[in-house]
N, C-alpha and C positions, 0 to 999 in steps of 0.2 A: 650303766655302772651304778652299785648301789650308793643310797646316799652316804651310807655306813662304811663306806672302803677301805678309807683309812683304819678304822677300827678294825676292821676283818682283817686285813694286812696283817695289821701289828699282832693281833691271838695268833694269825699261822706262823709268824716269823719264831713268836715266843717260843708257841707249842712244839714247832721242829727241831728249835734249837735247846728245849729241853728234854726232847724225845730222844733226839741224838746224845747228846749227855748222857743218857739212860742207857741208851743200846750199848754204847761204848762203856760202862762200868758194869755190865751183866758177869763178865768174867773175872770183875776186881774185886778186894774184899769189903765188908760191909761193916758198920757198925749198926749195932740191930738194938731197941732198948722198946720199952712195953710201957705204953700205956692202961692197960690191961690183961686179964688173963692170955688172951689170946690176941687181940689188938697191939700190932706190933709199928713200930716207926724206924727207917733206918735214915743214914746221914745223907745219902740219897736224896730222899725224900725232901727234905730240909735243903739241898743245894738246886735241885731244883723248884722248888718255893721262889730260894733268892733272884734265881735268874729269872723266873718269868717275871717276877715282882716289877725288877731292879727294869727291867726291857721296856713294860707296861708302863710303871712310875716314872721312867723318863721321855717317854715319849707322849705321856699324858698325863701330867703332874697335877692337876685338878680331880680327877677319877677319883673313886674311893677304891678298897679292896674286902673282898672275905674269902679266905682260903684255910685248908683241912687243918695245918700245924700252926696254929693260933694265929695267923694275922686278921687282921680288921683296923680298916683303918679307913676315914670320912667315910660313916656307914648312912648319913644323911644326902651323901653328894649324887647331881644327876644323872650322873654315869656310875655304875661299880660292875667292877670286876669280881666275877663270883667263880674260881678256880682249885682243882685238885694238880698239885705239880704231879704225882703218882697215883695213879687210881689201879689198886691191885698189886696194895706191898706187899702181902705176904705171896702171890706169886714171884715178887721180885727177889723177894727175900730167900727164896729156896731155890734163883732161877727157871723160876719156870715160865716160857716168856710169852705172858698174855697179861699185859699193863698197859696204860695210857697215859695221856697228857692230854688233862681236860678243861677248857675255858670258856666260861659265857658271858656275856654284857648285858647286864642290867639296864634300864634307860628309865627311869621313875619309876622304879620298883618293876619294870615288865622284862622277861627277857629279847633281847630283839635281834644276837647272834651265839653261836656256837661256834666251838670248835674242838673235837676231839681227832689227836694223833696217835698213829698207833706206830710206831719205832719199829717195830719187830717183823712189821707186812706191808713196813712205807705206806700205809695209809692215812688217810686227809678225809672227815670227815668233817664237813661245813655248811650252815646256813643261817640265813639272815629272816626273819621274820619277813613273811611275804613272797617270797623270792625261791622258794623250793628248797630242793635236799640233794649234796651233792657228796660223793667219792671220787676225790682225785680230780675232780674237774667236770664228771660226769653225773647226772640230774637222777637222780635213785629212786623208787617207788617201794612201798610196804609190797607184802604180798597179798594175793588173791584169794588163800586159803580160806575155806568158809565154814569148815567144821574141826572142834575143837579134838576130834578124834584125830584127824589127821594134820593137826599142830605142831612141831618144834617151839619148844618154851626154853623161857629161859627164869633163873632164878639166883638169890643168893641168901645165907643169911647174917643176923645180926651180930656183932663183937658180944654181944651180953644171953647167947644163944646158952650157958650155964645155968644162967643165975635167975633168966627171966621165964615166965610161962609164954609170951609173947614174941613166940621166938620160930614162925614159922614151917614149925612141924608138922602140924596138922596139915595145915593149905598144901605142902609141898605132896603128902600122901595122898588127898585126895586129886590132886592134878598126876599122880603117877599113872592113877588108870583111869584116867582121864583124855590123858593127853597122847600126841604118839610116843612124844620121849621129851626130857626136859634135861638139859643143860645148865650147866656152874662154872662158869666161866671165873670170875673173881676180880671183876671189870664192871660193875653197875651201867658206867658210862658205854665201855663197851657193847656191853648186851642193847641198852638203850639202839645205839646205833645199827645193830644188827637187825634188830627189829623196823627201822626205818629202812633198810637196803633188802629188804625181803628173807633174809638168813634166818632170821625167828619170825615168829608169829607174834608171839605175845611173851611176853615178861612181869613180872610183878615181885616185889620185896618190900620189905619193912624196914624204918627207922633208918632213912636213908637222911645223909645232910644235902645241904643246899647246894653242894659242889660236887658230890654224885652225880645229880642228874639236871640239873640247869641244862647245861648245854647238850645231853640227848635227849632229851623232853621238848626241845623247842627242832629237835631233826626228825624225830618222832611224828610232830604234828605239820612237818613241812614237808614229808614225803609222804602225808595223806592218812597219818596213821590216828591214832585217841589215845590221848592222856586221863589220866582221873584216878582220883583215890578206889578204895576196892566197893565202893559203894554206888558207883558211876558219877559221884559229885567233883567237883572241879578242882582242880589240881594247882598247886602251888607249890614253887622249889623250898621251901617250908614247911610242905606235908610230910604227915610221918608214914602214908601210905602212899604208894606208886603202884600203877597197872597203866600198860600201855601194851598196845596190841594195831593187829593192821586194823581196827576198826569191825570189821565181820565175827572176829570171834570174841570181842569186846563181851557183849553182855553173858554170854555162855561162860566167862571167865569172871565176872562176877558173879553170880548164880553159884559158882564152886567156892568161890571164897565167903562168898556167907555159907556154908555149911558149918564152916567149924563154930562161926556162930549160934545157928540154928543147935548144933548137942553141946553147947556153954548153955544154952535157956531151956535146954531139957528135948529138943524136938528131935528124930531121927528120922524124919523123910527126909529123902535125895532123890 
């Protein structure tokens, strides 16, 4: 048993019981309001915040917290909680049903378990620094695929995909013929996790937060897989770059993401 158990308990008990929440309002109405052009937040979203909060802060009243709809709270303490109560609201928002419920624990700034739910396909994705990658109960490994030709990607982009030059177009074109096919899912976490159970290859997005990928970045590297900015440098649920792959097509997937570098400084070999 891990020494973390207690803790792993309490993110699954959350995560289900605000997953379930979720699945059961899919066909109710929504109140929908914007933080942005396209970055959207619904009331959803905001009750399950409360509940996992309310689950977590009482059954661990010392923890700190950081989650998507403004909480933060003891951002100094030795345990935090760094969770999305809805990862993928604007699929929520139009039902279309590929969202999650995402949570990870910090332990002095490191992450040291995960846990994303997926409502919609009763899925339990979980692991504990150490301790491997599991589905449902069951011990998962990345995939074996070794050329980025015959790759499944996964991708998404940014809320500010208008306004900004930095906004993933390029990288997504040159992985179109690239790759075998790439995928948008609307799930950061999700994709994450997908990439840990072999269903992707590799993934990669920009200007992701801390509660995006916390908790598939640490299932990523426990079913064998590599994390790291697009640079192959070391990765933090802080960075504003993510690439994670099973590892084999890792550097090949960096090699394409500096391209759009390479013709930003004038160069056009590929």
């Amino acid at each position: 048993m891990s020494k973390w158990n207690e803790f792993l308990e309490g993110a699954r008990g959350a995560a289900l019981e605000a997953g379930q929440m979720l699945r059961s309002g899919m066909d109710e109405g929504r109140e929908i309001s914007y933080k942005g052009v396209v970055d959207l937040v619904t009331n959803f979203d905001h009750q399950a915040q409360e509940l996992v909060f309310d689950r977590l802060a009482t059954a661990f009243p010392g923890h700190g917290f950081l989650a998507e709809e403004g909480l933060s709270r003891k951002a100094q303490a030795e345990f935090r909680w760094v969770f999305d109560p809805l990862d993928g609201t604007t699929n929520f928002a139009h039902r279309f049903p590929v969202f999650t419920v995402s949570i990870a624990l910090e332990h002095q700034g490191r992450v040291i378990l995960g846990v994303v739910y997926d409502p919609m396909r009763n899925e339990m994705f979980q692991a504990v620094k150490g301790e491997g990658a599991f589905l449902n109960g069951r011990r998962v490994r990345v995939s074996a695929v070794d050329d980025l030709n015959r790759s499944l990607l996964a991708t998404g982009f940014p809320y500010d995909l208008r306004e900004s030059p930095v906004n993933n177009i390029a990288h997504f074109n040159h992985f179109l013929i690239r790759a075998q096919a790439i995928r948008r899912c609307g799930s950061a976490a999700m994709d994450l996790c997908y990439v840990a159970c072999g269903r992707f290859d590799g993934f990669w997005e920009l200007k992701l937060k801390p509660w995006d990928h916390a908790a598939g970045a640490l299932f990523v590297r426990e079913a064998g897989g590599r994390v790291s900015d697009f640079e192959g440098g070391e990765f933090e649920i802080s960075s504003q770059e993510s690439l994670a792959s099973n590892g084999l097509i890792h550097e090949a997937m960096i090699h394409v993401l500096g391209l759009a570098k390479e013709r930003e400084s004038g160069g056009e070999k590929e």
